[in-house]
PQR file of N, CA, C, O and H, with PARSE charges and radii, in Angstrom:
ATOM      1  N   UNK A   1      16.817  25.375  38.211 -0.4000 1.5000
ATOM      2  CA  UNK A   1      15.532  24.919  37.714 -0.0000 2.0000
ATOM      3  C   UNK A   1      15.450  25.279  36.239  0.5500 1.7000
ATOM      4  O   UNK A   1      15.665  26.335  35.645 -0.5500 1.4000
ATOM      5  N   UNK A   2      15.071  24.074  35.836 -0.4000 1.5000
ATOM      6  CA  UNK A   2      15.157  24.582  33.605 -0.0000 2.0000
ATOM      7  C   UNK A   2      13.522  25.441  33.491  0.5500 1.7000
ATOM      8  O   UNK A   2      12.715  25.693  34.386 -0.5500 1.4000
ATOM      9  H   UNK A   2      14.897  23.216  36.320  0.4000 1.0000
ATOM     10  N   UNK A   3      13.483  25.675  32.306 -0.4000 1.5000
ATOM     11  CA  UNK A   3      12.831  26.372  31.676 -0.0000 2.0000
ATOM     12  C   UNK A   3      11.552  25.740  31.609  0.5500 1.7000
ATOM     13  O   UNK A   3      10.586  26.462  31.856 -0.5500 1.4000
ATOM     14  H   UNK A   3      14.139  25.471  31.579  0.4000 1.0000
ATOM     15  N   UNK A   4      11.288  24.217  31.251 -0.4000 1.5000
ATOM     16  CA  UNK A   4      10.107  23.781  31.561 -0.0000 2.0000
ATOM     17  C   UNK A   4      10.299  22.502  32.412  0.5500 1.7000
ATOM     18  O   UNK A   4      10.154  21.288  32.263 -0.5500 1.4000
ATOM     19  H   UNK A   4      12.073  23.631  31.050  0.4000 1.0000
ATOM     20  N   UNK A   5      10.617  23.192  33.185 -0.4000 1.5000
ATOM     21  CA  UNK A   5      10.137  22.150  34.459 -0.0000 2.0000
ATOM     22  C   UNK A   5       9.201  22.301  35.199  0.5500 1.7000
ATOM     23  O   UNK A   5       8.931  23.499  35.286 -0.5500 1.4000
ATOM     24  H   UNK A   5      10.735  24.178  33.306  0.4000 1.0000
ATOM     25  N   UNK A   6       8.267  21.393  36.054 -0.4000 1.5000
ATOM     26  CA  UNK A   6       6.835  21.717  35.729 -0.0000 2.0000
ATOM     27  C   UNK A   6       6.842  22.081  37.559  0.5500 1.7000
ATOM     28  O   UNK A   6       7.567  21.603  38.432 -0.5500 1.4000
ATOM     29  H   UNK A   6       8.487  20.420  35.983  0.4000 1.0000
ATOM     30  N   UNK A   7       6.053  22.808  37.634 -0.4000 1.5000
ATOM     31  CA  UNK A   7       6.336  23.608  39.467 -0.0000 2.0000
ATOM     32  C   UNK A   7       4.974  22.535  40.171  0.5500 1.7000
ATOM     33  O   UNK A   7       4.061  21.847  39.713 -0.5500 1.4000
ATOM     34  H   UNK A   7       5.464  23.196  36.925  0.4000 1.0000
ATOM     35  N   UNK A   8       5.440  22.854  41.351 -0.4000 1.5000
ATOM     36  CA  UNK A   8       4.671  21.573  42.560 -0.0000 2.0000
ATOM     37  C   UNK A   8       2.891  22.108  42.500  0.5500 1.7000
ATOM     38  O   UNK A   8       1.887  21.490  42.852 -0.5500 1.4000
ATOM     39  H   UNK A   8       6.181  23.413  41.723  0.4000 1.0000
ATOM     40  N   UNK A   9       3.065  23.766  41.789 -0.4000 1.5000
ATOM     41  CA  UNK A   9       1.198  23.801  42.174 -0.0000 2.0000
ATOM     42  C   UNK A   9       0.517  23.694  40.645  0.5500 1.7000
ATOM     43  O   UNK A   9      -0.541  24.255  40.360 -0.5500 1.4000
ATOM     44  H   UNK A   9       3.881  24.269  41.503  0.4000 1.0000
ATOM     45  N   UNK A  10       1.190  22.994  39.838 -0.4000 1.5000
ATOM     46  CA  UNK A  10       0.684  22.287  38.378 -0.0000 2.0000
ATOM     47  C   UNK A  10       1.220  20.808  38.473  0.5500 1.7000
ATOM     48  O   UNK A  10       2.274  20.767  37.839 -0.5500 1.4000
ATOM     49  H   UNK A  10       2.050  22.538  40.069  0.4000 1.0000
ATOM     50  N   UNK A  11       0.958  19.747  38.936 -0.4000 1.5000
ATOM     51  CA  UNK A  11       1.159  18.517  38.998 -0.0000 2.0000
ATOM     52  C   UNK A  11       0.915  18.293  37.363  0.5500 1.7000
ATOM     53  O   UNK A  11       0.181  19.037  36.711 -0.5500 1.4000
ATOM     54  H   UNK A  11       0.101  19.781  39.451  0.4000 1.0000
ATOM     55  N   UNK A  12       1.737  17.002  36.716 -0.4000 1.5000
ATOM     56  CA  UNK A  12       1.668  16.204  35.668 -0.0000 2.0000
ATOM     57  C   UNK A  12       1.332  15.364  36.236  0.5500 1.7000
ATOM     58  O   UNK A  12       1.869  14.963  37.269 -0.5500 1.4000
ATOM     59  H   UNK A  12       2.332  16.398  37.246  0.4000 1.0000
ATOM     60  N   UNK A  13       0.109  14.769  35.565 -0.4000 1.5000
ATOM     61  CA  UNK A  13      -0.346  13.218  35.665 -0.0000 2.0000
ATOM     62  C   UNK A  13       0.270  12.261  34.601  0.5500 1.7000
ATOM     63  O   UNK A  13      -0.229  12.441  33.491 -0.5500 1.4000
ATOM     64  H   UNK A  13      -0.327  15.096  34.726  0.4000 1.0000
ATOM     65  N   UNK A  14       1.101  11.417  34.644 -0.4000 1.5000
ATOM     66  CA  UNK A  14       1.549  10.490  33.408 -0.0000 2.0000
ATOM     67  C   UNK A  14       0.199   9.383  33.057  0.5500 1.7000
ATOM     68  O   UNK A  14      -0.160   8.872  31.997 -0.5500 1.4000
ATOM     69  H   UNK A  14       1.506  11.271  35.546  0.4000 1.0000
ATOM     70  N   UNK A  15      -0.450   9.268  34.735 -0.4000 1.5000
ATOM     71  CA  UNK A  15      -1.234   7.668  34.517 -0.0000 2.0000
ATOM     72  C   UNK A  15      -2.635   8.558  34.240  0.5500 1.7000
ATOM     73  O   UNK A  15      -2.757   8.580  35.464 -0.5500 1.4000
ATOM     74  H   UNK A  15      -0.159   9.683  35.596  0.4000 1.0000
ATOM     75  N   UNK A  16      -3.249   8.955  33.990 -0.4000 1.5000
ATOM     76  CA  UNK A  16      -4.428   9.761  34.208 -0.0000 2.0000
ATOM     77  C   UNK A  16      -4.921   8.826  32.909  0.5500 1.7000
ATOM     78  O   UNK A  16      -4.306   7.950  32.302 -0.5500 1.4000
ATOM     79  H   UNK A  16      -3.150   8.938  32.995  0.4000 1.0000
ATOM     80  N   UNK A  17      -6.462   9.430  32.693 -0.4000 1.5000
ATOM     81  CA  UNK A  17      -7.178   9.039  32.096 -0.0000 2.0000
ATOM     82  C   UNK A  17      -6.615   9.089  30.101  0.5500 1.7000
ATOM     83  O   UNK A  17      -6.343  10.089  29.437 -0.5500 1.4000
ATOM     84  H   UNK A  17      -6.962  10.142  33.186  0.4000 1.0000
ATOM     85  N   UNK A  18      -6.617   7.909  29.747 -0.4000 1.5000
ATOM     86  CA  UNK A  18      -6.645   7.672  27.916 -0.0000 2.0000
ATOM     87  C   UNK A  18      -7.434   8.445  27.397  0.5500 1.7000
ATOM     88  O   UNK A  18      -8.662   8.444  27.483 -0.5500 1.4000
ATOM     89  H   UNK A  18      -6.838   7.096  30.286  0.4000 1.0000
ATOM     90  N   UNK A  19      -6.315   9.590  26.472 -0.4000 1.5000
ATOM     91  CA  UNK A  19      -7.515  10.598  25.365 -0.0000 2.0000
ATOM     92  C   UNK A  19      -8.105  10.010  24.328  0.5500 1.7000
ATOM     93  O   UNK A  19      -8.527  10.763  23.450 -0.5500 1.4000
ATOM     94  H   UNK A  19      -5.317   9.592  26.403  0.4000 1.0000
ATOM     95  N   UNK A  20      -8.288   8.511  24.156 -0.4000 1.5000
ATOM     96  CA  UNK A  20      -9.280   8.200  23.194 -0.0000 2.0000
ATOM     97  C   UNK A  20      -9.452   6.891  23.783  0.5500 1.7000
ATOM     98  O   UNK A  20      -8.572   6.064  24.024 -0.5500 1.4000
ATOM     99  H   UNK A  20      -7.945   7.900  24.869  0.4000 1.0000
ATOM    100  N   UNK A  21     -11.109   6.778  24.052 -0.4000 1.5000
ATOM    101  CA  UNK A  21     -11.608   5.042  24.403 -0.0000 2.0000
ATOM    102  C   UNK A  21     -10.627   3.726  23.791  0.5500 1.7000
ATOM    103  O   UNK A  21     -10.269   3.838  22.619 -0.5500 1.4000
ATOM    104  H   UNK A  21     -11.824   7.449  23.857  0.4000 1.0000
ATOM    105  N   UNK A  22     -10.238   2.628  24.472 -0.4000 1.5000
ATOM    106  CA  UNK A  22     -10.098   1.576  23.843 -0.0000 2.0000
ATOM    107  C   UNK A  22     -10.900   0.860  22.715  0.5500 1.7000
ATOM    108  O   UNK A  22     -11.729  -0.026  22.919 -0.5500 1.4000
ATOM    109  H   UNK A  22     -10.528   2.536  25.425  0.4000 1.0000
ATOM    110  N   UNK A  23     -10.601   1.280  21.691 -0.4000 1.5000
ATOM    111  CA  UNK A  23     -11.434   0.721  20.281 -0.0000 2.0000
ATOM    112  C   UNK A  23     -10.749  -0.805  19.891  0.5500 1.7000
ATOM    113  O   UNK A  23      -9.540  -0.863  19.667 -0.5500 1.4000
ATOM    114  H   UNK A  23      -9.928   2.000  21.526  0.4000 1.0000
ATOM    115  N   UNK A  24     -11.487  -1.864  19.833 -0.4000 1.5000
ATOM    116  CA  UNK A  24     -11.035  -3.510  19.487 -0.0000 2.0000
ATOM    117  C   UNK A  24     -10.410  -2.697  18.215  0.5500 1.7000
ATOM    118  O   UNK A  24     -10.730  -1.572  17.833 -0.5500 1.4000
ATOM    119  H   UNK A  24     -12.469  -1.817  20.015  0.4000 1.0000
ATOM    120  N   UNK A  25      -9.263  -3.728  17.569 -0.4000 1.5000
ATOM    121  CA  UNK A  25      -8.761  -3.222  16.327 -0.0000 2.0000
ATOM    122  C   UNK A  25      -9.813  -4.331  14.934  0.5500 1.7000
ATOM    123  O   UNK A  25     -10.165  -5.507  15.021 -0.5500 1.4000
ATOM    124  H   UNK A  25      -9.003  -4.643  17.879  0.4000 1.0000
ATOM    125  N   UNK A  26      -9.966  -3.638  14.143 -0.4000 1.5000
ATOM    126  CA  UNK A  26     -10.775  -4.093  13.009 -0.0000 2.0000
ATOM    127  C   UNK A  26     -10.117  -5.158  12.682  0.5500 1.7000
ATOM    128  O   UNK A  26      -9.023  -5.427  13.179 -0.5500 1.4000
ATOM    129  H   UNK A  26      -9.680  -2.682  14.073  0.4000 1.0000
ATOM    130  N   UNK A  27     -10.980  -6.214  11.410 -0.4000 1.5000
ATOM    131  CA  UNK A  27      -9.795  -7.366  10.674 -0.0000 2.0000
ATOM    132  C   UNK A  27      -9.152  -6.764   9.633  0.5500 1.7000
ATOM    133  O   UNK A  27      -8.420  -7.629   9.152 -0.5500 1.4000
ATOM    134  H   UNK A  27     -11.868  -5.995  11.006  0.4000 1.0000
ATOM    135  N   UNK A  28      -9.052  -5.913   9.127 -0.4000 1.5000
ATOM    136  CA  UNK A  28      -8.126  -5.408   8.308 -0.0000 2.0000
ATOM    137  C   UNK A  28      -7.035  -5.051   8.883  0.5500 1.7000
ATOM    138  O   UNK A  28      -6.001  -5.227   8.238 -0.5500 1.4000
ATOM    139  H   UNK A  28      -9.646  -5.210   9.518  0.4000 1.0000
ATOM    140  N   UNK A  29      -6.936  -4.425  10.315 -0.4000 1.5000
ATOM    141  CA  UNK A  29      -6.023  -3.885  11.419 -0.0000 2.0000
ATOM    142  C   UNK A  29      -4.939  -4.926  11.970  0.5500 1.7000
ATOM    143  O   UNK A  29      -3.790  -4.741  12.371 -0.5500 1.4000
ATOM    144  H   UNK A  29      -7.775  -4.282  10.839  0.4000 1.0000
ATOM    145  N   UNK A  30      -5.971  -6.474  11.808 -0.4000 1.5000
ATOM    146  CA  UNK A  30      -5.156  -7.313  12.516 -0.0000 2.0000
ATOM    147  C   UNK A  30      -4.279  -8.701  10.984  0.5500 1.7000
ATOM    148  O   UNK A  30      -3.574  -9.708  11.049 -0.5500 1.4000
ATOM    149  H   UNK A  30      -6.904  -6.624  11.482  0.4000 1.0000
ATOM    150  N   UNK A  31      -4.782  -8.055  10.087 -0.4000 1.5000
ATOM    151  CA  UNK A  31      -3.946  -8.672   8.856 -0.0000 2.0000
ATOM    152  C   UNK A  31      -2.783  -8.333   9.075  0.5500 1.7000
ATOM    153  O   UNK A  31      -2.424  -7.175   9.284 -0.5500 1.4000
ATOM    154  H   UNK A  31      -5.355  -7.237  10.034  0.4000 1.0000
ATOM    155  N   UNK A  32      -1.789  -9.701   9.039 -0.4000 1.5000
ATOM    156  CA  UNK A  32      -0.686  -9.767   8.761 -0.0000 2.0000
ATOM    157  C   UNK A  32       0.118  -8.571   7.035  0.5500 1.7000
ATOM    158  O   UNK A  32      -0.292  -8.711   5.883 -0.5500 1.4000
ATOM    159  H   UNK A  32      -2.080 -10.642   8.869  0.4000 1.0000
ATOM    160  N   UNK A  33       0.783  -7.972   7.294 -0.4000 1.5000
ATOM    161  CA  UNK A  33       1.981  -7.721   6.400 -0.0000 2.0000
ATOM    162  C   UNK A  33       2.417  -8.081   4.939  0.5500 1.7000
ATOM    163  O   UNK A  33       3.322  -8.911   4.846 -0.5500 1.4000
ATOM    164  H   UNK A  33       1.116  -7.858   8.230  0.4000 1.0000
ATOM    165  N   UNK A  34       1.991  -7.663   4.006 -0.4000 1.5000
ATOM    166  CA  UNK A  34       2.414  -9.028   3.030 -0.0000 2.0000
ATOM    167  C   UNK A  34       4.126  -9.088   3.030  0.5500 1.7000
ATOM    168  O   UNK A  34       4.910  -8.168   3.262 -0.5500 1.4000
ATOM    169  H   UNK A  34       1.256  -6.989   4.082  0.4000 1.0000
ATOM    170  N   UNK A  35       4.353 -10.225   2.753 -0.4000 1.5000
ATOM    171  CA  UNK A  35       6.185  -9.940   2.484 -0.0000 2.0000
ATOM    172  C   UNK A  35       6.355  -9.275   1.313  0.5500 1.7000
ATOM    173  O   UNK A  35       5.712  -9.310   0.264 -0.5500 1.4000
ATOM    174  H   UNK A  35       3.715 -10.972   2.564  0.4000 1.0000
ATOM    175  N   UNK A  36       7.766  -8.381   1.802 -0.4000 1.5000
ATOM    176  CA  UNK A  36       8.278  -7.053   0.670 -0.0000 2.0000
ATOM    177  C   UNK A  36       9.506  -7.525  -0.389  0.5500 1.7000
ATOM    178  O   UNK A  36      10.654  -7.093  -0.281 -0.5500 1.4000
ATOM    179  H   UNK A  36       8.289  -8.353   2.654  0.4000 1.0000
ATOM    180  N   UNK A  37       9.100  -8.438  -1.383 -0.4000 1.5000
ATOM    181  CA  UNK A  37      10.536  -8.697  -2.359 -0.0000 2.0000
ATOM    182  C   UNK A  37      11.378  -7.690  -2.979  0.5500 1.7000
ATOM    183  O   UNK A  37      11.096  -7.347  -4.128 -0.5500 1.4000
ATOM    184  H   UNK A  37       8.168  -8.788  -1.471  0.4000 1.0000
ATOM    185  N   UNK A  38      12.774  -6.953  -2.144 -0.4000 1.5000
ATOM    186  CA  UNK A  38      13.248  -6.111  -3.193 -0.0000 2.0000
ATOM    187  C   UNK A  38      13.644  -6.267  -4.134  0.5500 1.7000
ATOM    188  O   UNK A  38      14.561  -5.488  -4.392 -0.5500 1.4000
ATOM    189  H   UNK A  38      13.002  -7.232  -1.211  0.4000 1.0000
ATOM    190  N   UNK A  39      13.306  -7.255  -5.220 -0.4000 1.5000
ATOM    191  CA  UNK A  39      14.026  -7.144  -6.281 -0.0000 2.0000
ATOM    192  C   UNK A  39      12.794  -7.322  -7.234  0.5500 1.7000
ATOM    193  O   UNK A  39      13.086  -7.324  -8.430 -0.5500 1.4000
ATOM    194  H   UNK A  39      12.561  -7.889  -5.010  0.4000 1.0000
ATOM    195  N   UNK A  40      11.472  -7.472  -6.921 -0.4000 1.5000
ATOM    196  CA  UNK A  40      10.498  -6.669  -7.648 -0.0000 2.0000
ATOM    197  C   UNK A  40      10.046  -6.131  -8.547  0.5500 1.7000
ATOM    198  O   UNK A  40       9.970  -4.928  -8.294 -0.5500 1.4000
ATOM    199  H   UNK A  40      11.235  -7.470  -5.949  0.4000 1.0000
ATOM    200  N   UNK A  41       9.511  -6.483  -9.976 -0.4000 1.5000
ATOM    201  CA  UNK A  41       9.589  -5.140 -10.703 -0.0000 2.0000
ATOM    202  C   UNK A  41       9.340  -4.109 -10.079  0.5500 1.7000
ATOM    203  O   UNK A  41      10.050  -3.138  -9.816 -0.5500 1.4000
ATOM    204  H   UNK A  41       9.573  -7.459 -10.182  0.4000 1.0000
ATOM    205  N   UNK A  42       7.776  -4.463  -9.728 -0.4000 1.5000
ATOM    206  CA  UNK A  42       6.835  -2.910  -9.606 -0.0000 2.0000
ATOM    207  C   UNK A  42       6.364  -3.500  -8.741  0.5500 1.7000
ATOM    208  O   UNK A  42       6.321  -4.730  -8.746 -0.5500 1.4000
ATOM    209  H   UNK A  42       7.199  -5.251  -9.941  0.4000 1.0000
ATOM    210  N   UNK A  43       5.690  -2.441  -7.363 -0.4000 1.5000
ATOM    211  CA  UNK A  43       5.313  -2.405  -5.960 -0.0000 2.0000
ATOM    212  C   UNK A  43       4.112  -3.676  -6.429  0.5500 1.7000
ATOM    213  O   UNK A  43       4.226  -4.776  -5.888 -0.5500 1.4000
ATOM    214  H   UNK A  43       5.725  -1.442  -7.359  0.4000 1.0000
ATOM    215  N   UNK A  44       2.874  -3.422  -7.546 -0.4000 1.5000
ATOM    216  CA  UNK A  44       2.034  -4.638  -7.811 -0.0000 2.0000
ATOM    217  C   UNK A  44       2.200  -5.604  -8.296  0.5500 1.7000
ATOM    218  O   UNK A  44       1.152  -6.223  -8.478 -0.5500 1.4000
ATOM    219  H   UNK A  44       2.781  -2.528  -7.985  0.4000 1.0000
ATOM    220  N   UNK A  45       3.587  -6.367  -8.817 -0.4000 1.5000
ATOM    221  CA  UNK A  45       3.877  -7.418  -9.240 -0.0000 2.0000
ATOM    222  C   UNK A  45       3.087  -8.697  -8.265  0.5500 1.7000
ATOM    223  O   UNK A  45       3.137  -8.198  -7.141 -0.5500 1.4000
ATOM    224  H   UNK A  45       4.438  -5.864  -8.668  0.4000 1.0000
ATOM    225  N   UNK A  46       2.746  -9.370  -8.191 -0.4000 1.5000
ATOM    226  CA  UNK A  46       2.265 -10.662  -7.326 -0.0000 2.0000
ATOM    227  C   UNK A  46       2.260 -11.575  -8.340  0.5500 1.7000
ATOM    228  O   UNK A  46       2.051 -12.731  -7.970 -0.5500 1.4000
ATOM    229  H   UNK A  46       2.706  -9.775  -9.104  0.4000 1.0000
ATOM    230  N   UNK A  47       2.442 -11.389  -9.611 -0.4000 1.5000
ATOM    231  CA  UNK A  47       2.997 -13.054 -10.391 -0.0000 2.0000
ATOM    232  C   UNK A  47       1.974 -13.301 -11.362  0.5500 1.7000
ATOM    233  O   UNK A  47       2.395 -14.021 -12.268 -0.5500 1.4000
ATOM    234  H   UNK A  47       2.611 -10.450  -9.912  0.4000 1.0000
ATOM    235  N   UNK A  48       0.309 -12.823 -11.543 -0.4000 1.5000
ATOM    236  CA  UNK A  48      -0.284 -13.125 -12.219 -0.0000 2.0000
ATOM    237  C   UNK A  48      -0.892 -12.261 -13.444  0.5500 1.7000
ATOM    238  O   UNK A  48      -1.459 -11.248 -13.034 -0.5500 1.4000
ATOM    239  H   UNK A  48      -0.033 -12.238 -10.808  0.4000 1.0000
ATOM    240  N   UNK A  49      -0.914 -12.421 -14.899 -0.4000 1.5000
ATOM    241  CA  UNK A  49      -0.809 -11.795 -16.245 -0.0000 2.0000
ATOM    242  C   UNK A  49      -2.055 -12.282 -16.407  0.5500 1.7000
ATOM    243  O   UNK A  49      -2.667 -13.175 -15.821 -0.5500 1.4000
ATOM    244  H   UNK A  49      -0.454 -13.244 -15.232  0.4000 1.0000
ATOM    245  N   UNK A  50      -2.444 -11.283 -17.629 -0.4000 1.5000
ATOM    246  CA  UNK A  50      -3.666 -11.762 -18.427 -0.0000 2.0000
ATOM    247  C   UNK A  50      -3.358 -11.721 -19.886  0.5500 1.7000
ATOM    248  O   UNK A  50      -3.085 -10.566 -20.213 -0.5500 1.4000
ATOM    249  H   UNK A  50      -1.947 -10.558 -18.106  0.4000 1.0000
ATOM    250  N   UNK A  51      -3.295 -12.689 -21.032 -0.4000 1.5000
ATOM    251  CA  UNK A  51      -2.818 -12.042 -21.940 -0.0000 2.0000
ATOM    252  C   UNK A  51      -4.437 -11.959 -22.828  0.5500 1.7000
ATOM    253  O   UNK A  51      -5.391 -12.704 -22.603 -0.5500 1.4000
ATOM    254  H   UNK A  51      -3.517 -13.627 -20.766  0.4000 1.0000
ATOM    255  N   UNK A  52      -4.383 -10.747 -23.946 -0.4000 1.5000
ATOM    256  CA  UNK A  52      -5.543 -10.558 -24.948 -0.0000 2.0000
ATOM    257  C   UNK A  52      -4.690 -10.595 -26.350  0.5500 1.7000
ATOM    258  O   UNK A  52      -3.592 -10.141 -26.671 -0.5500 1.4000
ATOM    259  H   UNK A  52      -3.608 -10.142 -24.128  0.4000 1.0000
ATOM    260  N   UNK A  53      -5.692 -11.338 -27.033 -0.4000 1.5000
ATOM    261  CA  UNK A  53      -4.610 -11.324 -28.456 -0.0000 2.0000
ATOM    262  C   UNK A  53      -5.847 -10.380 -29.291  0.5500 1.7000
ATOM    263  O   UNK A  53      -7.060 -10.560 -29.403 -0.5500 1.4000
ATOM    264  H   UNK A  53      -6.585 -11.707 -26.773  0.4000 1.0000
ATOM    265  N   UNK A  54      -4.782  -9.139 -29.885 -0.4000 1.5000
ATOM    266  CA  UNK A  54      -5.870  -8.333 -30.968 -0.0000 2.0000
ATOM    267  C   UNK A  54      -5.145  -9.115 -32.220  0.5500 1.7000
ATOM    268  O   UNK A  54      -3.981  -9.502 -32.318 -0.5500 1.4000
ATOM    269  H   UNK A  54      -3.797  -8.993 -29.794  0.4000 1.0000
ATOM    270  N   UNK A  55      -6.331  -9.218 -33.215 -0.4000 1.5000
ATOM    271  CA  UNK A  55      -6.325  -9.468 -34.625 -0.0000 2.0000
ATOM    272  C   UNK A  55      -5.680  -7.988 -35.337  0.5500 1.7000
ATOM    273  O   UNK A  55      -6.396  -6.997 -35.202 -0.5500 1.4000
ATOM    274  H   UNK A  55      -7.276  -8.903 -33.135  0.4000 1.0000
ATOM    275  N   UNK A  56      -4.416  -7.821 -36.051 -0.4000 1.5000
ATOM    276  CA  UNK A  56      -4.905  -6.860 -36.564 -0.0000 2.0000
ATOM    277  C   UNK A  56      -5.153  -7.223 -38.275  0.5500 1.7000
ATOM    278  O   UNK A  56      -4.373  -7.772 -39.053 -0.5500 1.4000
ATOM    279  H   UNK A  56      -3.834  -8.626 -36.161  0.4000 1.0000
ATOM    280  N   UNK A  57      -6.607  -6.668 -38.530 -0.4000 1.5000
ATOM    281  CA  UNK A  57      -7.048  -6.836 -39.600 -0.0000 2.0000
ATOM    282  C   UNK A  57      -6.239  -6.174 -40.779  0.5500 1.7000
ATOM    283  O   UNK A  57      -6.533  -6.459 -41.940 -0.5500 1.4000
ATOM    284  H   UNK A  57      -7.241  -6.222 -37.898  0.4000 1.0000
ATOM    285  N   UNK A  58      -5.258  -5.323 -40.499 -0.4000 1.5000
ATOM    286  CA  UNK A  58      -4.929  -4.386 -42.366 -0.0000 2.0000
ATOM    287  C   UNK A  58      -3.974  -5.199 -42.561  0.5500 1.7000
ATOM    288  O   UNK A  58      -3.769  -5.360 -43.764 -0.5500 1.4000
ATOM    289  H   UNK A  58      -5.019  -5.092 -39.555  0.4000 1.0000
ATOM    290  N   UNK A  59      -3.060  -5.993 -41.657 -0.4000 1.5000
ATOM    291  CA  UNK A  59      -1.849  -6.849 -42.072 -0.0000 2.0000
ATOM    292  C   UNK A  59      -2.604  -8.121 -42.102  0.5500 1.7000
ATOM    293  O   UNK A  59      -2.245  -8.536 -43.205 -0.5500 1.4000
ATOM    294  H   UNK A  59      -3.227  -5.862 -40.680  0.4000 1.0000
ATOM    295  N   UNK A  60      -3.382  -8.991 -41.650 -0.4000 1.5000
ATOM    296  CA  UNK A  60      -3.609 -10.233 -42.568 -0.0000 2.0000
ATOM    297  C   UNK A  60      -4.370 -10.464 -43.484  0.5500 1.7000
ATOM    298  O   UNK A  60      -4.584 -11.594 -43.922 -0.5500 1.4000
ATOM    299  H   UNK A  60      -3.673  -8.655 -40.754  0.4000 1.0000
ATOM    300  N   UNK A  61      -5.081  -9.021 -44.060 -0.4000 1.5000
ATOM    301  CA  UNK A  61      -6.139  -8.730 -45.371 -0.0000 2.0000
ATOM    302  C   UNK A  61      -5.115  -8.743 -46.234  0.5500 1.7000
ATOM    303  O   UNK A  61      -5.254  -9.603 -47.103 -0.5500 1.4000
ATOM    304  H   UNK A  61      -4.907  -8.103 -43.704  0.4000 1.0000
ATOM    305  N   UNK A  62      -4.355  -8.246 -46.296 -0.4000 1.5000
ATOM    306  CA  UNK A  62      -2.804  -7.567 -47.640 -0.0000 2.0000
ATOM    307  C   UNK A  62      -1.392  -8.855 -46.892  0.5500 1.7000
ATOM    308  O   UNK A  62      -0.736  -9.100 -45.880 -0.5500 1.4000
ATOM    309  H   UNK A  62      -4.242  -7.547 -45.590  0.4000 1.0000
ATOM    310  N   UNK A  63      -1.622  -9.258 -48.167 -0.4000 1.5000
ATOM    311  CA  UNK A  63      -0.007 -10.238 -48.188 -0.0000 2.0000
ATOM    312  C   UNK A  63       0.924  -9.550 -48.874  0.5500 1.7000
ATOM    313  O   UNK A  63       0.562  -8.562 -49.513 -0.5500 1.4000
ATOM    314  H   UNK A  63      -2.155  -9.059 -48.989  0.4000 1.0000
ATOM    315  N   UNK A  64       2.271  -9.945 -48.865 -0.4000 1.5000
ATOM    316  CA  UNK A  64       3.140  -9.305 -49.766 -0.0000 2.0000
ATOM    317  C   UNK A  64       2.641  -9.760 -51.269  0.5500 1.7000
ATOM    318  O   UNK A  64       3.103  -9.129 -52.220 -0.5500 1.4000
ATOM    319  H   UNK A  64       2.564 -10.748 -48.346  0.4000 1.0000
ATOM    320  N   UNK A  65       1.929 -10.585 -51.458 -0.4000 1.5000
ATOM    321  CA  UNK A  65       2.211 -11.282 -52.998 -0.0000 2.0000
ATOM    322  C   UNK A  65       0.722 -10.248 -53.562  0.5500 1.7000
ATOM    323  O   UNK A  65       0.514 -10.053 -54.760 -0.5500 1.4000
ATOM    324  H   UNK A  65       1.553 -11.097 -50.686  0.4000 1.0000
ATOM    325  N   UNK A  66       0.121  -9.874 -52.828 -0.4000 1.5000
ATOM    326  CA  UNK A  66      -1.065  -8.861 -53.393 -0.0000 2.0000
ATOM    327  C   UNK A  66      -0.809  -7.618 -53.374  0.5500 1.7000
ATOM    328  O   UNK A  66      -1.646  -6.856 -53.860 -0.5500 1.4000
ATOM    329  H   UNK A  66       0.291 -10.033 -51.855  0.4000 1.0000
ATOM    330  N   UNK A  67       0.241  -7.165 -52.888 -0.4000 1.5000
ATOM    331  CA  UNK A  67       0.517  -5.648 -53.393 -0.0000 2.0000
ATOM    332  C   UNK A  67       1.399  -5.811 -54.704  0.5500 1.7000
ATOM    333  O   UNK A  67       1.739  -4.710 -55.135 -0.5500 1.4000
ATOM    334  H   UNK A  67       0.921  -7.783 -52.494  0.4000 1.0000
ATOM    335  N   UNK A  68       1.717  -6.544 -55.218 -0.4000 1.5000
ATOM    336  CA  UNK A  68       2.543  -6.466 -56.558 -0.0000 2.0000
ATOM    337  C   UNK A  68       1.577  -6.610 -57.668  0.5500 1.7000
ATOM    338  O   UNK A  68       1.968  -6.584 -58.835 -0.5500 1.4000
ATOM    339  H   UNK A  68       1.440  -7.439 -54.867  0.4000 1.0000
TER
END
């Protein structure tokens, strides 16, 4: 007889009662996966940029022909 083997006057129940109620799964729970591209930059790549254009003002105030 091993070490934990369980003796006839402590029965194991396998089917006995679920330690937590059946909870429906949420819609976030039941969203599909997104597909994983490994070759990826970065884990948030999904394809879409924003571009902002800054002015910078000290280089198109001063030309080369006005500093001489």
């Amino acid at each position: 007889m091993g070490l934990f083997a369980s003796r006839p006057e402590e029965p194991f129940e396998w089917a006995g009662l679920p330690s937590e109620p059946l909870v429906p799964p949420s819609d976030a729970e039941l969203l599909e996966t997104p597909p994983v591209d490994p070759f990826a930059i970065s884990a948030n790549s999904d394809g879409t940029s924003i571009m902002i254009r800054i002015a910078d003002d000290a280089a198109a105030s001063s030309s080369p022909a006005e500093d001489q």
